[in-house]
Phi, psi and omega in degrees: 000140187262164203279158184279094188267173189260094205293312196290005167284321200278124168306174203288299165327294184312324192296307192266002168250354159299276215312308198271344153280352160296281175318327161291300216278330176283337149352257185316323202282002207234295186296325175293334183287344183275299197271007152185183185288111146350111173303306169260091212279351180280352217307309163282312187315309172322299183308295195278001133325295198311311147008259197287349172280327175332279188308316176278354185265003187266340191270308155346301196262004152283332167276316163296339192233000000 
């Protein structure tokens, strides 16, 4: 099981560059699920959760500041 990070650690850089490989990888995962069965089928859900966590902890600190 991989470790779990703590987003809300992470500077603002770190924050937009999770956010834009969550997004290469939900990508990739929605054209491989188009041409054949998908290993993880939870796979995008996953992605677009880590997704919204981002985006509400970037919008948090945007409002705070």
């Amino acid at each position: 099981m991989a470790k779990k990070t703590n987003i809300k650690e992470k500077s603002e850089a770190e924050l937009t560059k999770m956010l834009k490989e969550k997004r290469e990888e939900l990508r990739k995962l929605r054209f491989s699920a188009a041409g054949a069965r998908p290993k993880d089928s939870n796979g995008p859900t996953k992605s677009r959760k880590e997704i919204a966590r981002l985006l509400t902890e970037m919008g948090s600190r945007a409002k705070k500041a």
